[in-house]
C-alpha positions as CSV (number, residue, x, y, z in Angstrom):
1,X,89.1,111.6,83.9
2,X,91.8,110.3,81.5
3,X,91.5,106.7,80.6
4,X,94.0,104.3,79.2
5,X,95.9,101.3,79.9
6,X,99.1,100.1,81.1
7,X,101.8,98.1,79.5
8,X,102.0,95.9,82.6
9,X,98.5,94.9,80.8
10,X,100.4,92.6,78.1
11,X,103.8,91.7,79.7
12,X,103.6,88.1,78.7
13,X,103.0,89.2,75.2
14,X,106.3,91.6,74.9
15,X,108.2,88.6,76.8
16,X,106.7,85.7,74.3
17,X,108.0,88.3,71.9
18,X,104.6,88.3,70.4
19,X,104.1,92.1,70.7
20,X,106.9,95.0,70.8
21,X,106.3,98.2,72.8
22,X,105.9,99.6,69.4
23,X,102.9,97.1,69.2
24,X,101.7,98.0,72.7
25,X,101.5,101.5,72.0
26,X,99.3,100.6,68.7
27,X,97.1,98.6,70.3
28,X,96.3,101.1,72.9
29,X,95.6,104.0,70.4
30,X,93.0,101.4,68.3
31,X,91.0,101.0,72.1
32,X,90.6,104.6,72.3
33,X,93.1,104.7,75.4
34,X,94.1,108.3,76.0
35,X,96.9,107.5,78.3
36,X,99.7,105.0,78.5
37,X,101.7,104.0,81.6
38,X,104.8,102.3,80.7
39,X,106.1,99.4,83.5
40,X,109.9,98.6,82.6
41,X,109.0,94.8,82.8
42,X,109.4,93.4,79.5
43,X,111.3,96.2,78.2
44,X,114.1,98.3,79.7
45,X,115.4,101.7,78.7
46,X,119.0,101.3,79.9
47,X,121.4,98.3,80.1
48,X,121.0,96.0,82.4
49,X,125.0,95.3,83.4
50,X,126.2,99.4,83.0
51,X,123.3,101.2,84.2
52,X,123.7,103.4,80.9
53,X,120.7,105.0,79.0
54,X,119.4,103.9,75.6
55,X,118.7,107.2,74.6
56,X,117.7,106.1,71.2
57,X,115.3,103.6,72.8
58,X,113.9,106.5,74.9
59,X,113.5,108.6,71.1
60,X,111.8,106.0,69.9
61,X,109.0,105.1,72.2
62,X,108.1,108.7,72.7
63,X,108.0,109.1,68.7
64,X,105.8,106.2,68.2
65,X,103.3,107.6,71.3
66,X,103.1,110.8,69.9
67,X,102.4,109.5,66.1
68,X,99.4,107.7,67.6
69,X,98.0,110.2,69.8
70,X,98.3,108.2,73.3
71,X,100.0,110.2,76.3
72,X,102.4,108.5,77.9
73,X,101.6,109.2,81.3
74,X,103.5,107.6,84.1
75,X,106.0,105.3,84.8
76,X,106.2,102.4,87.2
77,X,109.3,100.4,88.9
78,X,109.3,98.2,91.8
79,X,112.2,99.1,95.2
80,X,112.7,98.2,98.4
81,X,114.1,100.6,101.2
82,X,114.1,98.0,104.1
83,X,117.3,97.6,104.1
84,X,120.3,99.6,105.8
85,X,123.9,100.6,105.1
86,X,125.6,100.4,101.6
87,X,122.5,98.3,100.1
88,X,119.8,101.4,100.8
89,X,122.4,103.8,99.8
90,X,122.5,101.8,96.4
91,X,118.6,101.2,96.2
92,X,118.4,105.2,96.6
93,X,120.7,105.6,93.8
94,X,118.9,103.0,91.5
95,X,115.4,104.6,92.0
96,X,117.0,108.2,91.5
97,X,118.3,106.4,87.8
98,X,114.9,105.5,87.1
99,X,113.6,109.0,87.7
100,X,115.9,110.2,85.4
101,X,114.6,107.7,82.8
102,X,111.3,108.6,83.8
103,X,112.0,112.4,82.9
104,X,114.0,111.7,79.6
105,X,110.2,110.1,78.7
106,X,108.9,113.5,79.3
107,X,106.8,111.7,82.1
108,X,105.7,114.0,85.0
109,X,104.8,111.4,87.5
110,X,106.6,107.8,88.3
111,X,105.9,105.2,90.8
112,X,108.2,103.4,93.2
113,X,107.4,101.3,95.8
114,X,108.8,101.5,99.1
115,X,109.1,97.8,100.1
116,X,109.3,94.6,98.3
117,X,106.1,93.0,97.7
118,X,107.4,89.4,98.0
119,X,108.3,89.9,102.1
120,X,107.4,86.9,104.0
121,X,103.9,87.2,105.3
122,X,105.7,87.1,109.1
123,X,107.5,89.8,108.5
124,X,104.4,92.2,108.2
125,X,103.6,93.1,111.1
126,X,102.3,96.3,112.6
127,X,106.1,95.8,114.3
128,X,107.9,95.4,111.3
129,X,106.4,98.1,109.7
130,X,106.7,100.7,112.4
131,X,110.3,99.5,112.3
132,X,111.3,100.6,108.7
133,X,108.5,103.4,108.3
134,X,111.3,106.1,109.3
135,X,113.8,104.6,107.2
136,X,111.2,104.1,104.1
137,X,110.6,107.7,104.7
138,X,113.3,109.1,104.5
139,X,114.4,107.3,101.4
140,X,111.4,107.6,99.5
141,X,111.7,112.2,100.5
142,X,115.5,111.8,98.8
143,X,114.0,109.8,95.6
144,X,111.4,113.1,95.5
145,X,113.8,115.9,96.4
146,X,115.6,113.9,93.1
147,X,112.0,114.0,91.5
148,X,111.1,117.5,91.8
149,X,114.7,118.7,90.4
150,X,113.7,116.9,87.3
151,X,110.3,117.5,87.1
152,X,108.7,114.3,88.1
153,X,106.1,113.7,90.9
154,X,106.9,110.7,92.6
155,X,104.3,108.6,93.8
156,X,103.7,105.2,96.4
157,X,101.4,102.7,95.5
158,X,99.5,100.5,97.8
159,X,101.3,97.4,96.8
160,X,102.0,94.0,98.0
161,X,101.3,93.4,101.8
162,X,103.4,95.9,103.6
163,X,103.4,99.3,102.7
164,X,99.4,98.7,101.6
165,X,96.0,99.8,103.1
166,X,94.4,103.2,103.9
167,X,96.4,103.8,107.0
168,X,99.8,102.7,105.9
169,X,99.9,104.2,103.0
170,X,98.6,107.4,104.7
171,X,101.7,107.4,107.3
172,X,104.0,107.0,104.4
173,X,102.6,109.7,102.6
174,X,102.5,112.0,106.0
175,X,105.7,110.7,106.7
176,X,107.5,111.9,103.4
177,X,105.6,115.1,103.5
178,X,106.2,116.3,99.9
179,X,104.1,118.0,98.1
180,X,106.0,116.3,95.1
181,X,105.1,113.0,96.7
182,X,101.7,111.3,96.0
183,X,99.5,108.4,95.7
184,X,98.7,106.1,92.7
185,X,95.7,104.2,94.2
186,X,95.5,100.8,93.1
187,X,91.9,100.1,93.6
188,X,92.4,96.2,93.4
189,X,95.3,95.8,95.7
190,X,93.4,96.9,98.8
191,X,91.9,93.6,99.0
192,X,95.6,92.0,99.3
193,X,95.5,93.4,102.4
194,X,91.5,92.3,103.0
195,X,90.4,96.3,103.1
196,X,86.7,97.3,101.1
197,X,87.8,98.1,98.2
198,X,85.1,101.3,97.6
199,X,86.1,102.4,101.3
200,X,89.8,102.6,101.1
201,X,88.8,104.5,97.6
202,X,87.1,107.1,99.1
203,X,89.2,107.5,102.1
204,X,92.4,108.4,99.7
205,X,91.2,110.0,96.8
206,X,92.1,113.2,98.3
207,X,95.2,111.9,98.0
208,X,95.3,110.2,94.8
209,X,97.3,111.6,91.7
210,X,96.8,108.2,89.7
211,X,94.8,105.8,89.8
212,X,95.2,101.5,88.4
213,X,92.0,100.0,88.2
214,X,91.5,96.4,88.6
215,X,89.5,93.7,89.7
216,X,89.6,90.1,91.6
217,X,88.0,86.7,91.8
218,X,88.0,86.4,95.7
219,X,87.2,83.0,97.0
220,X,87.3,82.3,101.1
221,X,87.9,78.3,100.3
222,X,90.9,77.1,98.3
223,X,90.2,77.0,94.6
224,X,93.3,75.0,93.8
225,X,96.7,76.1,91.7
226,X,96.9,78.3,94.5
227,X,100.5,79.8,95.7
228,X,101.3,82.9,97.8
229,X,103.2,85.6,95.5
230,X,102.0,84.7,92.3
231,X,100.0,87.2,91.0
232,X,100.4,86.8,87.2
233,X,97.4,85.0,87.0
234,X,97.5,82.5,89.5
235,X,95.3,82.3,92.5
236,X,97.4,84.0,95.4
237,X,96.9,84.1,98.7
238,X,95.5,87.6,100.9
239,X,97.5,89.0,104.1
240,X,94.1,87.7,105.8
241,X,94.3,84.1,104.0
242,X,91.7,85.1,100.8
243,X,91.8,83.6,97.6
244,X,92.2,86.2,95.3
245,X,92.6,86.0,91.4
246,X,93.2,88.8,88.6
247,X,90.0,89.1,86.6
248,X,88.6,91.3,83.7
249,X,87.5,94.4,85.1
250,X,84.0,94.3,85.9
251,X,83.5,90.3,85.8
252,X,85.3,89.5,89.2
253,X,83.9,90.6,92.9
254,X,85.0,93.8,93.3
255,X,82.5,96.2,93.7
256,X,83.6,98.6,90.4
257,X,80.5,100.6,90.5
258,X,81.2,101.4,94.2
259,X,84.9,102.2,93.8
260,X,84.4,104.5,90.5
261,X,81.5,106.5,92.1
262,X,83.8,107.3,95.3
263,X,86.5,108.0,92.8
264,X,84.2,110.7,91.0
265,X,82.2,111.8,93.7
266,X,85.6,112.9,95.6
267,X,86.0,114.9,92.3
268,X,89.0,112.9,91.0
269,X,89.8,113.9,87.6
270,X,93.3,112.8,86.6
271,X,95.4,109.2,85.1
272,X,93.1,106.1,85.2
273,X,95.2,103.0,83.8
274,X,93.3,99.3,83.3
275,X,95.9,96.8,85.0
276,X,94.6,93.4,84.1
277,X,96.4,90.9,85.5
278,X,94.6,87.4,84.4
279,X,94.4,84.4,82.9
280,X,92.1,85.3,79.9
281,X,94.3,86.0,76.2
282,X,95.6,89.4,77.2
283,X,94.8,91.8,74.4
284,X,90.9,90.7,74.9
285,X,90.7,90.9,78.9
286,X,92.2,94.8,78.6
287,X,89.8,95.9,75.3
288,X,86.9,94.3,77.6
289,X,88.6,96.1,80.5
290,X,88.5,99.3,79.2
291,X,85.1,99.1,78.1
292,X,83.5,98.4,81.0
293,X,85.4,101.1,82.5
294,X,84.1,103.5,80.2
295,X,81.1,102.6,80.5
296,X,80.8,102.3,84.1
297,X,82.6,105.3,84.7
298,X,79.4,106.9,82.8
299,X,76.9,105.2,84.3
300,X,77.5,106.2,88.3
């Protein structure tokens, strides 16, 4: 198992401008991190009106990662294929961009999701997503084909309320039927979609070429300063109606003992990235994060 974090971890430090990637990529080599995954929130690597590449931007990142000894090790972008005509054609073509990016990082695998993770929660249904699985499919098989000819695995993520859970995610993933398609298993999002976290781990690991590991206040009652999509730190709202909060790993309710020991009793030993999403000062929650994981990773 390769530890690390990803830059997704302090976002609203690079946007405050209170920390550079540069700075990101420091900070993880003084935790001991022995990957990075780079999320294209705060930062971009091409413009954002042309499309064009910052090659020199690209240069520089993967300098300052190698001077400090962290891999980068996967990249991560959001899409949505539900959509049809001229606008999935363009999608297609934007995700295929990012795999490019993705390979000019020297990165061998990249994330992209398959649906937004904002839809409205009646638009969710077992319906809706038999509806657009085919159409997601065959999408997310072009984006890999695209993938493969540059030497990056592309992966799903169970992510936001649609295309999440151990049995959509494994139709996606049967659907695409790649073998240059996997899964990054987020083992906090399950619960956005009100599935046993430790359960859903063990029933994909087989599956699983990257793993995010998180954690969640979960509350049945309203806690207040609740709202439905915001997960940045605010309390947000399950498929099922849970409260659910970003916490530092290992102080929320997850089960983290449960979820690493089906992680390495299935014999997983590949990418684990922290992905802290809290209220707590960012650069503490992720050190604390990635701790805990190390040490709990030992212990089970």
């Amino acid at each position: 198992m390769k530890l690390g974090i990803s830059s997704y971890c302090l976002d609203r430090l690079m946007e405050s401008g209170e920390m550079t990637l540069g700075d990101v990529i420091e900070f993880a080599a003084r935790q001991g991190a022995e990957c990075l995954e780079l999320v294209p929130f705060a930062f971009r690597f091409d413009d954002v009106e042309t499309g064009k590449t910052d090659a020199a931007a690209i240069a520089k990142v993967r300098r300052q990662a190698r001077d400090a000894g962290v891999r980068l090790c996967n990249y991560s972008v959001l899409a949505d294929f539900c959509r049809e005509g001229e606008e999935l054609e363009k999608e297609i073509a934007r995700v295929c961009h990012e795999v490019d990016i993705a390979a000019e990082l020297g990165l061998s695998k990249m994330r992209h999701d398959v649906s937004g993770f904002r839809r409205p929660q009646n638009t969710n249904t077992q319906a809706d997503f038999d509806r657009w699985l085919p159409v997601m499919a065959e999408a997310a098989a072009r984006v890999c084909d695209h993938g493969k000819a540059r030497g990056v695995m592309t992966l799903i993520e169970n992510h936001g309320f649609f295309a999440n859970g151990s049995d959509r995610v494994d139709r996606v993933l049967r659907a695409v039927n790649r073998e240059n398609y996997g899964l990054l298993l987020d083992t906090g999002n399950v619960v956005c979609v009100d599935e046993d976290a430790p359960a859903a781990a063990k029933a994909l690991a087989s599956r699983t070429k990257m793993v995010h590991l998180k954690d969640f206040y979960i509350r049945t009652r309203d806690p207040g300063d609740s709202t439905q999509f915001d997960c940045a730190g605010s309390w947000f709202r399950s498929r099922g109606g849970k409260y659910l909060r970003g916490a530092i790993l290992g102080q929320g309710d997850l089960d983290v003992y449960a979820v690493l020991g089906a992680l390495k009793g299935s014999g997983y030993d590949g990418d684990v990235a922290i992905e802290f999403e809290g209220l707590e000062e960012a650069r503490y929650a992720t050190a604390v994060s990635l701790s805990n994981a190390r040490r709990i990773w030992d212990e089970v």
